[in-house]
C-alpha positions as CSV (number, residue, x, y, z in Angstrom):
1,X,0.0,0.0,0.0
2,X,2.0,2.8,-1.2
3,X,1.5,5.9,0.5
4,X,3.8,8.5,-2.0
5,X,3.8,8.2,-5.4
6,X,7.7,9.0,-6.6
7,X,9.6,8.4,-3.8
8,X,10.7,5.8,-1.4
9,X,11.9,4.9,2.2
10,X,11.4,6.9,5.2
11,X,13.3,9.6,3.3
12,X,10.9,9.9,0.2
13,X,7.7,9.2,2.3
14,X,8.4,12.4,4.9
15,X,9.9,14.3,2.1
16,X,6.0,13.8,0.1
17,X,4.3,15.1,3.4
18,X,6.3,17.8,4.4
19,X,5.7,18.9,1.0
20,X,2.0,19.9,2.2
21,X,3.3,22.2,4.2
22,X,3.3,25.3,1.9
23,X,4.4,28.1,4.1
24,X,3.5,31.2,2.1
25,X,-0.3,30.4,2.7
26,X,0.8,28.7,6.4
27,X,3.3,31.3,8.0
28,X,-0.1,33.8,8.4
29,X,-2.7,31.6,10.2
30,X,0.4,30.5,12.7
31,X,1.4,34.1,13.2
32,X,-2.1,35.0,13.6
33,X,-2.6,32.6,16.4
34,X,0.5,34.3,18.3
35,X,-0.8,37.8,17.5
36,X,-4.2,36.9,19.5
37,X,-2.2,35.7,21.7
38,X,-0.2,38.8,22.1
39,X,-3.0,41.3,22.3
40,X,-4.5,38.9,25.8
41,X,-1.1,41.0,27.2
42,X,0.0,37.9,29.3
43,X,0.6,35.1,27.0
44,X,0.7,31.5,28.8
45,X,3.5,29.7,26.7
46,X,1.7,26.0,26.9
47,X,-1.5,27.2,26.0
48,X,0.0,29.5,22.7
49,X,1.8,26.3,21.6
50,X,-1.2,23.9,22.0
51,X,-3.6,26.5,20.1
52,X,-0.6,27.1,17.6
53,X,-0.7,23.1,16.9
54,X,-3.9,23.0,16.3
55,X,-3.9,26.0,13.8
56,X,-0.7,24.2,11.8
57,X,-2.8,20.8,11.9
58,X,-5.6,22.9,10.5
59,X,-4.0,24.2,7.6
60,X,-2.1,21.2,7.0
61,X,-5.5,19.5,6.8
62,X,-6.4,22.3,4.1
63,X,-3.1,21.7,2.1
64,X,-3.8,17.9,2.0
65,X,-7.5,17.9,1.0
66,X,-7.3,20.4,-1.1
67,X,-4.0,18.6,-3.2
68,X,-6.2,15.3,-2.8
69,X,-9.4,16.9,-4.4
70,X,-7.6,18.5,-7.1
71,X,-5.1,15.6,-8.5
72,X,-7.3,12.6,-7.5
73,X,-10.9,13.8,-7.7
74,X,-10.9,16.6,-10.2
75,X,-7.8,15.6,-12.3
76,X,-6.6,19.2,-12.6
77,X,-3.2,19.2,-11.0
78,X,-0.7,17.4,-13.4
79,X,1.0,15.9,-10.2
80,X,0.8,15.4,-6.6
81,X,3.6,13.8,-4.4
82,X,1.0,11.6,-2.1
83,X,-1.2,8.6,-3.4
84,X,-4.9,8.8,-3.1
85,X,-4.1,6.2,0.3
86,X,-1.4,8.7,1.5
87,X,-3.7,11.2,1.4
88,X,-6.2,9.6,3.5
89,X,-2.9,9.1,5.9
90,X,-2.2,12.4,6.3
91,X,-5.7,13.3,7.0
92,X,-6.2,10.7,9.2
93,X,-3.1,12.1,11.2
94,X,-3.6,15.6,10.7
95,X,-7.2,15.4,12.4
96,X,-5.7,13.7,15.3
97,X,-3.5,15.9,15.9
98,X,-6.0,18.6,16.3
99,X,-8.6,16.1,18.0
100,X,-5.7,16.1,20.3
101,X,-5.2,19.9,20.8
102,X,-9.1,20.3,21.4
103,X,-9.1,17.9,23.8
104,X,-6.1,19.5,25.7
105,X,-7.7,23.2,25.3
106,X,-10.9,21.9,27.1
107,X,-9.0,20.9,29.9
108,X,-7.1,23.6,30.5
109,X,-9.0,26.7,29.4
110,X,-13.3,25.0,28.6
111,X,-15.3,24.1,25.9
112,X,-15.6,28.2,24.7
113,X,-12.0,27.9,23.4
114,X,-12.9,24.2,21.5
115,X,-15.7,25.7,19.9
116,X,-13.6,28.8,18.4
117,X,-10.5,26.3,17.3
118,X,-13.3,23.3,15.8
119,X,-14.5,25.8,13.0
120,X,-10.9,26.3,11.7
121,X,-10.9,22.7,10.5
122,X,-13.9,22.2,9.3
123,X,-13.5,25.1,6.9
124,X,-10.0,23.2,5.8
125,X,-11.6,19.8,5.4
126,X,-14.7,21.3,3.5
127,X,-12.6,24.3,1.5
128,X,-12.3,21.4,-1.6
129,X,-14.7,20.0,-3.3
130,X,-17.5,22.1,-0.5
131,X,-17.0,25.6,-0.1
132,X,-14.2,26.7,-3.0
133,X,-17.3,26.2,-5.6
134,X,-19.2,29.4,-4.4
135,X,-18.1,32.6,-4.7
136,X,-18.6,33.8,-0.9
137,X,-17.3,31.1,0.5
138,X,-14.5,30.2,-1.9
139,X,-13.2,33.4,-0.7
140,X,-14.0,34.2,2.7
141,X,-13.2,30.6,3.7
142,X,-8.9,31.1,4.4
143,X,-9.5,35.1,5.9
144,X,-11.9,33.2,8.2
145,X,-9.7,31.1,9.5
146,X,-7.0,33.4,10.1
147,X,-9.9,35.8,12.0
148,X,-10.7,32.5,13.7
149,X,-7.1,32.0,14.5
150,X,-6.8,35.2,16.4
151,X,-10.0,34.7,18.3
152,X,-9.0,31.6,19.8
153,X,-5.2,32.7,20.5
154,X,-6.4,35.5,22.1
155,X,-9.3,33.6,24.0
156,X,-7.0,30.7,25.4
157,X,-5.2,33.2,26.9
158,X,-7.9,35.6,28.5
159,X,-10.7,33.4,28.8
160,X,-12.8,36.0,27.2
161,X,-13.4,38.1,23.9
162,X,-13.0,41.9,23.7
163,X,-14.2,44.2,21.4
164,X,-10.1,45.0,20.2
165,X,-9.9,41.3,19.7
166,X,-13.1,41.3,17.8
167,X,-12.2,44.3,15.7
168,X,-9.0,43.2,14.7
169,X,-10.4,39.9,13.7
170,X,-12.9,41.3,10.9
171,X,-10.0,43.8,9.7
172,X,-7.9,40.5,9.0
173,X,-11.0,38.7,7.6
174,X,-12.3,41.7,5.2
175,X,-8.3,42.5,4.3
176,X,-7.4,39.0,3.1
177,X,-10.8,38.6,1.4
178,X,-9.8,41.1,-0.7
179,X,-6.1,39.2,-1.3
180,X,-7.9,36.4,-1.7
181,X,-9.7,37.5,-4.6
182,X,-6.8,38.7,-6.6
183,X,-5.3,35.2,-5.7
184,X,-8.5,33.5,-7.6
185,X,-8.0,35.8,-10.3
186,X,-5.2,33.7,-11.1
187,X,-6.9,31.4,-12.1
188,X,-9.7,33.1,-14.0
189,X,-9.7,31.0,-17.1
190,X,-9.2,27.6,-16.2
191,X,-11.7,27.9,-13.3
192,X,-14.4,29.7,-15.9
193,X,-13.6,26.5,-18.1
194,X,-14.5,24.0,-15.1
195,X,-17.2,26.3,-13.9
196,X,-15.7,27.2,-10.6
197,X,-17.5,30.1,-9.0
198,X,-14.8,32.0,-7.7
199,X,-15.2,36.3,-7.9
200,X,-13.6,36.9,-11.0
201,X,-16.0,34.1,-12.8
202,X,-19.2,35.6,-11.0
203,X,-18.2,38.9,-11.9
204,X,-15.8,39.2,-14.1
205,X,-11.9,39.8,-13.9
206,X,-11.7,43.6,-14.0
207,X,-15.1,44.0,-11.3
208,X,-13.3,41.4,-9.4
209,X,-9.9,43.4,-8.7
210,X,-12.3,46.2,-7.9
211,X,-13.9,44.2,-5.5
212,X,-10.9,42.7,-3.8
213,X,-9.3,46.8,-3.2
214,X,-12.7,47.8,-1.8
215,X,-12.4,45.4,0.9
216,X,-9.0,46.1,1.4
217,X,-9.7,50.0,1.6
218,X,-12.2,49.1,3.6
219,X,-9.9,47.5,6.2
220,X,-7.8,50.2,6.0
221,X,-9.8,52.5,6.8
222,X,-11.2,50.8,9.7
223,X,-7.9,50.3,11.1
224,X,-7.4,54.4,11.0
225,X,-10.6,54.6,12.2
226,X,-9.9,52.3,15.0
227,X,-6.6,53.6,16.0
228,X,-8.1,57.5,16.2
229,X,-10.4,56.7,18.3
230,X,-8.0,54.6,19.9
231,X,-9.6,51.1,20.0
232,X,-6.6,50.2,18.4
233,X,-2.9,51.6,19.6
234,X,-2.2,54.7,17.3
235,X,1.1,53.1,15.6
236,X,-1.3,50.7,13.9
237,X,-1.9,53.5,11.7
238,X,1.5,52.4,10.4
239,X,0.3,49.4,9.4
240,X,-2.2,50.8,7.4
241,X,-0.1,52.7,5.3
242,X,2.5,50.7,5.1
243,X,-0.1,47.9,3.5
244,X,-1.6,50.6,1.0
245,X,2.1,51.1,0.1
246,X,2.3,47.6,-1.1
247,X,-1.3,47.7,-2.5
248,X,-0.7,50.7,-4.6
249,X,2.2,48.5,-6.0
250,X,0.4,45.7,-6.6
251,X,-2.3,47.2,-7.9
252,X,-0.1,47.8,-11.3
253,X,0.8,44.1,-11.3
254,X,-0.8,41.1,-12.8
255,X,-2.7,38.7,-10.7
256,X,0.5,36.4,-10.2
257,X,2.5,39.0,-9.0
258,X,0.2,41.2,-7.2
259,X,-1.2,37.9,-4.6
260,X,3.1,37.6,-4.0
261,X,3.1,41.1,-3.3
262,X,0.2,41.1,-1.1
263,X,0.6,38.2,0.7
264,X,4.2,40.1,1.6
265,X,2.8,43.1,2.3
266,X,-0.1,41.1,4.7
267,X,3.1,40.0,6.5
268,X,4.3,43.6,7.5
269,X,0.8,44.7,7.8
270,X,0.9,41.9,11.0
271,X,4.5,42.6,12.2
272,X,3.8,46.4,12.4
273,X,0.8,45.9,14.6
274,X,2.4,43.0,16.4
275,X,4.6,46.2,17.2
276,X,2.2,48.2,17.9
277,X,0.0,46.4,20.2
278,X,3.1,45.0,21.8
279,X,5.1,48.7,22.1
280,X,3.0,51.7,20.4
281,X,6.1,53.7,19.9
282,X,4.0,56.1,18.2
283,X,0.9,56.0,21.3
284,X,3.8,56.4,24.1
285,X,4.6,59.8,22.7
286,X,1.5,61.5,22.6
């Protein structure tokens, strides 16, 4: 029963599954699950490793159904490193790996923290063949789990949700909705050809990329908003424009380049207000 399909020995067969492991599209949920964890202020190392666990075995989850769906079910991908049994594997161990981590989180913190961390794998598991057929959800489905992400590291930690943690959840989640839909973009033709309802088949390419820098205006402006009326700590204002600095680049780009630039720039959107939640250079001066 071969579980990888050109390799072999231990070597070849944890070189195929690490290969699901993509960490463009994995470094953000992970690093949103430490950001929650950094806005609860005092940050319990156990309980931010177990909830960071649980997030990787998520997204692994994600990364393997998603590869199985597409080369074994679909027949779109031209090649995939695991078998159809080796992907049932990797499932199978993903998913107990985060049974494990949901079982641990109700002991230690209760059942609230389960029930934010349980959503982030079902939208993985479902993503392919389920929810990447409809436009909504085909798009809101990987900004939700990174908003879910920062939910439950924040709630592990302080046994309770906050308007902050809430607000900086739906700025992440309308953000990356709109990355997301230049990332489908990508793929404009061949998912029109398939009839995969993604934005830019519902609405067409050049409404779509209108679409996706509305919602990430949208964010922006929230997080300005935020920080003036200082929901959020004024150097997150930083954040905001150092984003729009990488939008306003990307917007010039085409799809392929414009989702690498983003995804970038959605990385020192988070480090600036890991900063400034963490510091608030800019707050401690006024």
């Amino acid at each position: 029963m071969a579980l990888v399909r050109n390799g072999t020995g231990f070597r070849g067969t944890a070189i195929a599954f690490w290969s699901q492991v993509h960490p463009v599209f994995m470094t953000p949920p992970l690093a949103a699950s430490l950001f929650g964890a950094i806005l609860a202020a005092n940050v319990d190392p156990l309980l931010a490793a177990v909830h960071l666990v649980a997030m990787f075995a998520a997204v692994y989850t994600a990364h393997v159904k998603d590869g199985y769906v597409d080369f074994h079910v679909r027949g779109e991908d031209d090649d995939h490193p695991l078998t159809a049994t080796g992907c049932r594997v990797a499932l199978v161990v993903s998913t107990t790996a985060f049974a494990l981590c949901c079982v641990v989180l109700g002991v230690l913190v209760n059942g609230i923290a389960v029930a934010l961390v349980i959503p982030t794998w079902l939208i993985a598991y479902h993503h392919a063949p389920q929810l990447d057929t409809n436009p909504v959800t085909a798009t809101t489905g990987y900004p939700l789990g990174i908003a879910l992400a920062i939910l439950g590291g924040f709630y592990v930690q302080a046994k309770t949700l906050t308007p902050v943690s809430i607000a900086f959840a739906v700025v992440f989640l309308t953000l990356l909705s709109g990355v997301k839909v230049i990332d489908d973009a990508q793929d404009y033709a061949y998912d029109r050809s398939i009839e995969k309802r993604t934005v830019a088949v519902a609405v067409g390419p050049d409404r779509a990329i209108g679409v996706a820098y509305g919602l990430m205006i949208v964010a922006l402006v929230a997080v300005v908003g935020f920080a003036l009326a200082r929901v959020f700590p004024l150097t997150a204002i930083l954040a905001a424009f150092a984003f729009a600095a990488v939008a306003l680049v990307a917007r010039r780009a085409d799809p392929e380049l414009a989702t690498m630039l983003l995804i970038r720039g959605s990385y020192v959107f988070l480090a600036v207000l890991v900063a400034a939640v963490r510091f608030d250079p800019i707050g401690g001066l006024v």
